[in-house]
C-alpha positions, 0 to 999 in steps of 0.5 A, spaced: 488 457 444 492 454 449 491 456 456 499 456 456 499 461 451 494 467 455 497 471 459 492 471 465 491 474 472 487 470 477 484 471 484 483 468 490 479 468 496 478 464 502 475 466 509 476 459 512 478 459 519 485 454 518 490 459 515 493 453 511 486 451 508 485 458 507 492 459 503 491 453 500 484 454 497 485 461 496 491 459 491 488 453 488 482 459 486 487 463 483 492 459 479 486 454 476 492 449 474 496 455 471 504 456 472 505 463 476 510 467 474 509 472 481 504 471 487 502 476 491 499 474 498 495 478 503 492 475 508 489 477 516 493 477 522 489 471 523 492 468 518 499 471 517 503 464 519 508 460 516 503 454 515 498 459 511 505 461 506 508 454 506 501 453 503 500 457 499 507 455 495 506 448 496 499 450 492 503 453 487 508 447 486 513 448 491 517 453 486 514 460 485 516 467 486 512 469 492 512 475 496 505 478 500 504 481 507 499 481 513 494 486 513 488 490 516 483 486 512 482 484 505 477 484 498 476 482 492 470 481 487 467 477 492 466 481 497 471 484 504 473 479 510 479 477 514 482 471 511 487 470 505 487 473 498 492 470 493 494 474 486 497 470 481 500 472 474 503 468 468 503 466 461 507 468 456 511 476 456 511 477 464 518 476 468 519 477 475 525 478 480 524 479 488 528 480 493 527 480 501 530 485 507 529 483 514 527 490 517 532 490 522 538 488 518 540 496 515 537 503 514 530 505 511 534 507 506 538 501 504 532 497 504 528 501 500 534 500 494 535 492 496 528 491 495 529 495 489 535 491 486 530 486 483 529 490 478 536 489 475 534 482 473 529 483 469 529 487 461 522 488 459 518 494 455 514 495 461 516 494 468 514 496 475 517 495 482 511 493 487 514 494 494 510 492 500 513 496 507 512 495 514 506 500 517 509 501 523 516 505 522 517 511 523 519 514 516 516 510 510 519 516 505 526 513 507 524 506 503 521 510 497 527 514 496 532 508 496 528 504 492 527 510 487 535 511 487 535 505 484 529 505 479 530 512 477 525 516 474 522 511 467 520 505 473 514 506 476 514 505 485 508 500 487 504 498 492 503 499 500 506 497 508 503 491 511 498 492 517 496 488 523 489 491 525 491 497 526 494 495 533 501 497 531 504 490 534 508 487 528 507 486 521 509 480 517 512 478 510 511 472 506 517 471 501 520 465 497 523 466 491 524 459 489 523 453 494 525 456 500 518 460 504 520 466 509 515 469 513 519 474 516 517 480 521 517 488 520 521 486 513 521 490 506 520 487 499 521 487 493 517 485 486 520 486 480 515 485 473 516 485 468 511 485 461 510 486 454 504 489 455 503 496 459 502 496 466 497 501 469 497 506 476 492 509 478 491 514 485 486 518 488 483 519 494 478 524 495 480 529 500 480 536 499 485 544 502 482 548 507 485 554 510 491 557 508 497 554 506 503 553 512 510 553 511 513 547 515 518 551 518 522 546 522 522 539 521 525 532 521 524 525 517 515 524 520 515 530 526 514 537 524 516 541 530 513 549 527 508 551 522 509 558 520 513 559 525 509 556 531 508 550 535 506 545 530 502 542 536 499 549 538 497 550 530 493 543 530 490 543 536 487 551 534 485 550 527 482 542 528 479 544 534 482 538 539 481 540 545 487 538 551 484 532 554 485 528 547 492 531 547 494 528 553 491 521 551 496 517 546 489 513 544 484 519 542 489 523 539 490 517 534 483 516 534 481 524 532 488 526 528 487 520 523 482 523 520 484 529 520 490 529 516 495 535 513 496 535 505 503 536 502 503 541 496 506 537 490 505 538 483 499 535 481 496 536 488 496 534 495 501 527 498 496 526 504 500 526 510 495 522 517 498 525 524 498 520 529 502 523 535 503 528 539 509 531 543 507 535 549 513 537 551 516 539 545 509 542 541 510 537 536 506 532 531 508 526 528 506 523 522 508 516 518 513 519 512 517 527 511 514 533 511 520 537 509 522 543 511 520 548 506 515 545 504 507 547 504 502 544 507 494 545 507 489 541 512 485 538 509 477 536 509 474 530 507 469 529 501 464 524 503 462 522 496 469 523 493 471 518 499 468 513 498 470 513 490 477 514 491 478 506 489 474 506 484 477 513 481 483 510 482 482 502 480 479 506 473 485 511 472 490 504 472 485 501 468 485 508 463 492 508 464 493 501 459 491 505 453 488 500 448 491 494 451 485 489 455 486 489 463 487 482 466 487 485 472 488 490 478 492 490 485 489 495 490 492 498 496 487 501 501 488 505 506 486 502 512 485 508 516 480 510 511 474 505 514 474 509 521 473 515 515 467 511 512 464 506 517 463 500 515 457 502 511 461 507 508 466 501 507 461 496 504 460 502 498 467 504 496 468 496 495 462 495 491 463 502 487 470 499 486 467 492 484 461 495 479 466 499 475 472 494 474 467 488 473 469 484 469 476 485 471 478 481 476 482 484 483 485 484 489 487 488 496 488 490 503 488 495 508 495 497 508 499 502 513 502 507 508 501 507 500 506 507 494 505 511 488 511 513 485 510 516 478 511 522 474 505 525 477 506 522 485 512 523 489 512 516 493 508 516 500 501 517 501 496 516 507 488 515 506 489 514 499 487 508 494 493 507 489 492 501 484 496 498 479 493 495 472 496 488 469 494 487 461 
């Protein structure tokens, strides 16, 4: 058969030092010669500039819709590194739109619905928004509810907040959507897709409730200020066992909550809540997406073992997804507060698991600030999670 009739997903890897030769190469692997219909690039701090994401375009053809974003660290088959990864789709049945929100520009809200908007272009069966996000704002549900405004219930929400490290610096977003390349700061994106072929999503996450439910008694957007009626801050530091040195240093106390998040009570089960900050004067703790007023929170506790398999849990729950339909390949969005939880040998094996139960199918992800899995069972903002979508 032609190559131009097959539908295909390829994948690209490159740690080479110089971000335009790494983007260029990472590129060239992905397409093998082939015209993309949507590239989705992730690459390392390190390489996160302009003349990677010019590289990467010219690599295409110089007329190719692009988004991408910086990360923590990215993997593939090939193994985790810091470098550039680029993700391409095309051949006959796929279609894309995308569109680009400079951070600064309008409200979380807003931006979440513009990115969206891209949707409005594409008629298809089978469609999803993939949204890449800023990891450093203060209210990531805020992006989630204004692009589900526009998405509705039917369209699925994909996809992950840029990082930086983890040194909550500033994040960067690669966009193009025909001959122009941005490279923008702290934006929000947007990917429509389009397929004649189901799209599959998948999440996990491998932590589990301990204790007893608590209220949220009073809250705004990512701070909560009471649990049943006490101090937010008294009932966390009781309950985890924090001591007040930790509190009083903003450094430990993202180093010790982190890994002790809150679990929000959804229908299907727990929305991982990550705690990083502490107010000592109004006993509040803050996290990254709403935890509203009402709502039942558990503390939770890591599984070990169901940790280090939440990206193969979730890789195989996209790829079930598709039903009968041959997987072409996965996109993976990884929480990058989950490597302090594992360690790097810890690391090491949840990204071999996700290889051994994917292979032959080829992947791509990175170590995001925030996940985005807004599905029938998945209410939009995740943390310590893994969310994956599968393209057949």
């Amino acid at each position: 058969m032609d190559v131009r009739e097959q539908r295909w997903f390829g994948v690209g890897h490159s740690v080479l030092a110089d971000p335009a030769e790494a983007g260029a190469q990472a590129c060239r692997a992905a397409l093998e010669g082939r015209p993309a219909t949507l590239l989705i690039v992730f690459a390392s701090m390190s390489h996160a500039t302009e003349e990677m994401a010019a590289a990467v375009h010219a690599a295409a053809g110089g007329d190719v819709l692009m988004i991408g974003c910086s990360t923590s660290g990215e993997y593939t088959a090939d193994g985790r590194g810091r470098g550039v990864v680029v993700n391409a789709i095309g051949g006959p049945g796929f279609a894309a739109s995308v569109r680009a929100v400079p951070y600064d520009s309008m409200d979380l809200y807003t931006a979440g619905a513009s990115a969206a908007s891209c949707l409005d272009d594409i008629d298809a069966e089978h469609r999803a928004v993939l949204l890449l996000g800023d990891g450093r704002s203060t209210d990531q549900q805020e992006m989630v509810r204004g692009a589900y405004s526009v998405a509705g219930a039917q369209v699925p929400l994909i996809g992950g907040c840029a990082g930086d490290d983890m040194q909550q610096t500033g994040t960067r977003h690669f966009f193009s959507s025909g001959t122009e390349v941005l490279v923008l700061p702290d934006a929000v994106l947007g990917a429509a897709l389009g397929s004649t072929s189901p799209l599959g999503i998948g999440v996990a996450h491998g932590w589990h409730r301990k204790g007893e439910p608590m209220a949220v008694t009073s809250s705004e957007g990512g701070k909560i200020f009471e649990l049943d009626g006490e101090p937010a801050l008294d009932v966390y530091a009781r309950l985890t066992g924090c001591p007040p040195e930790v509190i009083a240093d903003p450094g430990a106390f993202l180093q010790f909550a982190a890994v002790r998040p809150l679990g929000l009570a959804r229908r299907t089960g727990e929305d991982i809540r990550i705690i990083f900050a502490a107010d000592q004067d109004d006993r509040s703790i803050s996290g990254l997406a709403d935890t509203p007023e009402g709502g039942l929170v558990w503390f939770m506790e890591a599984d070990p073992g169901a940790i280090t398999d939440a990206a193969s849990a979730a890789g195989s729950a996209a790829v079930a997804a598709v039903g009968d339909a041959d997987p072409l390949g996965v996109l993976v969005f990884d929480c990058c507060v989950r490597t302090l939880a594992l360690g790097p040998d810890g690391t090491d094996l949840a990204t071999q698991r996700l290889g051994d139960t994917l292979k032959p199918i080829p992947y791509g992800g990175f170590y995001s600030n925030g996940e985005i899995a807004r599905t029938p069972g998945a209410k939009g903002m995740h943390h310590l999670t893994v969310v994956a979508l599968a393209v057949s």
